[in-house]
C-alpha positions as CSV (number, residue, x, y, z in Angstrom):
1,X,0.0,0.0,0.0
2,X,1.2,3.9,-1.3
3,X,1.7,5.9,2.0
4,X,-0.2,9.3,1.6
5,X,1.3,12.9,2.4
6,X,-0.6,15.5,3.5
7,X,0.2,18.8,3.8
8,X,-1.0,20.1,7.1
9,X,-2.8,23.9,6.7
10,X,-2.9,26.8,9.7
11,X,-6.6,26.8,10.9
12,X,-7.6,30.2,11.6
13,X,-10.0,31.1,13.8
14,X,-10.8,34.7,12.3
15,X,-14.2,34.9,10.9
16,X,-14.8,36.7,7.6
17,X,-15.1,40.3,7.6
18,X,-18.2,41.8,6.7
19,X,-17.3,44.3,3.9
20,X,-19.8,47.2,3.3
21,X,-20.0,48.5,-0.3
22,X,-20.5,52.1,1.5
23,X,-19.7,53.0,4.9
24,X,-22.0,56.1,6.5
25,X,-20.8,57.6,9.3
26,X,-21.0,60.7,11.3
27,X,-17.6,62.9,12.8
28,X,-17.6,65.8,14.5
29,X,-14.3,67.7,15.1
30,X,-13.9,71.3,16.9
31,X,-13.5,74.2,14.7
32,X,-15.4,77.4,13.7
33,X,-15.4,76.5,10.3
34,X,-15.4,73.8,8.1
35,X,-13.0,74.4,5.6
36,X,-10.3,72.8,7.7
37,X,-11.7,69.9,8.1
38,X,-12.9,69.6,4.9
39,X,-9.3,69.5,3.2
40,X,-8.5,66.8,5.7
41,X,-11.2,64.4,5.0
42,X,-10.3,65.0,1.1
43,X,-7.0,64.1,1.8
44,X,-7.9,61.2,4.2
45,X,-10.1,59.3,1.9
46,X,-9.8,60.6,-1.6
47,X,-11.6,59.8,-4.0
48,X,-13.9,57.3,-2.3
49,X,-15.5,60.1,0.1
50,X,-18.7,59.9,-1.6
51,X,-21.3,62.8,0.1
52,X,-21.0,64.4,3.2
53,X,-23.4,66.9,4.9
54,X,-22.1,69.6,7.2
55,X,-23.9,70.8,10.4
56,X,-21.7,74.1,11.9
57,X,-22.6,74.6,15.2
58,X,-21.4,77.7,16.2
59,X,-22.0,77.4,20.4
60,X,-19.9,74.5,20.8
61,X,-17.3,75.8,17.6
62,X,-17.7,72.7,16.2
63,X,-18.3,70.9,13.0
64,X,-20.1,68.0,12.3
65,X,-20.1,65.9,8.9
66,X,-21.9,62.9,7.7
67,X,-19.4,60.7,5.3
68,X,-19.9,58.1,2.9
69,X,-17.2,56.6,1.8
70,X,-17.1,53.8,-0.8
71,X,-14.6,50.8,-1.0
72,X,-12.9,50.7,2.4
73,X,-13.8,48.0,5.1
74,X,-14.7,49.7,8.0
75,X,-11.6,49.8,9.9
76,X,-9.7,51.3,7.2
77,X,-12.0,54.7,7.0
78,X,-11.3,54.5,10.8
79,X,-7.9,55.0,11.0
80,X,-7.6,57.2,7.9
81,X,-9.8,59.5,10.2
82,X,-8.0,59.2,12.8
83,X,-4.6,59.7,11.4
84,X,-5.9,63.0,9.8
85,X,-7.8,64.5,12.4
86,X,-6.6,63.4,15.8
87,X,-9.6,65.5,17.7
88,X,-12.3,64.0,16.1
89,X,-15.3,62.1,17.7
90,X,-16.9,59.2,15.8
91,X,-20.5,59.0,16.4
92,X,-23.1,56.2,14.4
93,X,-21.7,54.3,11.8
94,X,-23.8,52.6,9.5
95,X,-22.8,49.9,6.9
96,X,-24.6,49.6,3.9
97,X,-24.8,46.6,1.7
98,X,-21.5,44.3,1.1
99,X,-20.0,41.0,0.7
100,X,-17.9,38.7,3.1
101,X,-14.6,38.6,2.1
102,X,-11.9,36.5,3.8
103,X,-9.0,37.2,6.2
């Protein structure tokens, strides 16, 4: 009898990632006006910033925007905030549609 090799692969115990086709999200960052800001979430996320919506409010100089951004997983458009605007707070973060995709 032929003695059979195997090949022993890593289990990992990651589940898939759920990957949104569009991440919605809202961050407000202090600053009397939005201009700012605005560069730095260009420059964060590029071209797959999709639509935001700016609320200035003007007793607490601060400014709040509501993102969508296309293409990135989730924790991706988080640190890309993060990195460009260290004072910003994170508020509800909605996914909409998406795939799984593996590890």
């Amino acid at each position: 009898m032929a003695r059979r090799t195997t090949t022993a692969r890593p289990f990992s115990t990651r589940k898939p990632q759920r990957r949104a086709s569009c991440v919605s999200l809202d961050v407000t960052v202090p600053a009397g006006s939005s201009s700012i800001a605005r560069r730095a979430l260009h420059s964060a996320l590029g071209d797959d910033l999709r639509l935001y919506v700016v609320t200035i409010d003007k007793l607490r100089e601060s400014v709040t925007f509501r993102l969508e951004v296309e293409s990135r997983p989730l924790d991706a458009v988080i640190a890309a905030l993060t990195r460009s605007l260290s004072q910003a707070t994170i508020g509800a973060v909605r996914a909409k549609g998406g795939h799984h995709s593996a590890p």
